[in-house]
C-alpha positions as CSV (number, residue, x, y, z in Angstrom):
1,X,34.0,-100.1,16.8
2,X,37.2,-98.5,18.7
3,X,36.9,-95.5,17.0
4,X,33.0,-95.0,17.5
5,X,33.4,-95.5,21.2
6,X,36.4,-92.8,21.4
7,X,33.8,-90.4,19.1
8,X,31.3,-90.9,21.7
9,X,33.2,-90.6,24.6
10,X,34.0,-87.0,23.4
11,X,37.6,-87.3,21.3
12,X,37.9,-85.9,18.0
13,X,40.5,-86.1,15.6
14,X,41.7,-82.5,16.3
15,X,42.5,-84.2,19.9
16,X,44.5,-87.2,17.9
17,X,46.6,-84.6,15.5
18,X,47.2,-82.4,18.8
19,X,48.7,-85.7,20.3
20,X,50.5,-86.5,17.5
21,X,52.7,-83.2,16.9
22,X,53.0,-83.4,21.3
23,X,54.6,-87.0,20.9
24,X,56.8,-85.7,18.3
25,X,57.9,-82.7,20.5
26,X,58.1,-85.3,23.6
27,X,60.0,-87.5,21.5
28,X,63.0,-84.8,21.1
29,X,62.9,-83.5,24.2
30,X,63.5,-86.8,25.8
31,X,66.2,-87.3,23.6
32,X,67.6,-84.6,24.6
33,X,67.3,-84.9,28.3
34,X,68.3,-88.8,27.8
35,X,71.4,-87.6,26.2
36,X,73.1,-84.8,29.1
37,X,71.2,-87.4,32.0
38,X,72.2,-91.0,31.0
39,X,75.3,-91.9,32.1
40,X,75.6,-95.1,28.7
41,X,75.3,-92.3,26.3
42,X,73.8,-92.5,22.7
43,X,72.3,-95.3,22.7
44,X,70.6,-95.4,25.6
45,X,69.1,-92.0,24.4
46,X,68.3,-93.2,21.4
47,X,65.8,-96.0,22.3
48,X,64.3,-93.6,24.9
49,X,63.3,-91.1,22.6
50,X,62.9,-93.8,19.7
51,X,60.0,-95.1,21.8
52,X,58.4,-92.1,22.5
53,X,58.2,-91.5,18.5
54,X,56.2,-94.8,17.9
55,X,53.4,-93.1,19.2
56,X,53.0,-90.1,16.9
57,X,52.1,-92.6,13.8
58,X,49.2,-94.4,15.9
59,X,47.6,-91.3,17.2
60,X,47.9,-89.4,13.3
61,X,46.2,-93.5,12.4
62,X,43.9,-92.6,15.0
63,X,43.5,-89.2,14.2
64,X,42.5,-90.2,10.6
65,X,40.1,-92.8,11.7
66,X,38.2,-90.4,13.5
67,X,38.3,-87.7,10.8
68,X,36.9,-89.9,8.2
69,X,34.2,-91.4,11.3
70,X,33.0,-87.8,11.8
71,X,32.8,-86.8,7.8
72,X,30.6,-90.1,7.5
73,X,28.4,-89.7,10.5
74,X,28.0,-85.8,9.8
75,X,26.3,-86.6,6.6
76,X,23.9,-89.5,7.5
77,X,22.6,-87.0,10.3
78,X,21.7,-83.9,8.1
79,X,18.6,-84.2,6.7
80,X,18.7,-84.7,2.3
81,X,18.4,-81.1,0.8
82,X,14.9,-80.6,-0.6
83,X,14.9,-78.5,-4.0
């Protein structure tokens, strides 16, 4: 139901992958930055960049969701072949 509303409202799972690899690339970068910023170090870097990561997994999930939603509903909307 989720995923047919996000296919309607225009996303598709090239979007999701795109946001996947960004999250990954966010995820390092504000590790980075955490690290030379934070005054508590390591750790404190750690968790920042740790909870960027979490998202890459849901929007790949996503991602997936929608790919297999658009390989179903592309072939119950072509018409049968005729021989």
């Amino acid at each position: 139901m989720i995923i047919k509303m996000l296919h309607e409202k225009g996303l598709k799972s090239e979007h999701a992958y795109c946001a996947n690899f960004l999250s990954i690339g966010l995820s390092v970068a504000s590790w980075f930055g955490s690290m030379k910023v934070e005054p508590l170090g390591v750790a404190r870097a750690d968790r920042c960049g740790i909870f960027v990561g979490e998202w890459a997994p849901t929007f790949f999930a996503i991602g997936l969701a929608l790919a297999h939603y658009e390989h179903d509903h592309e072939h119950e909307t072509q018409p049968p072949i005729r021989a």
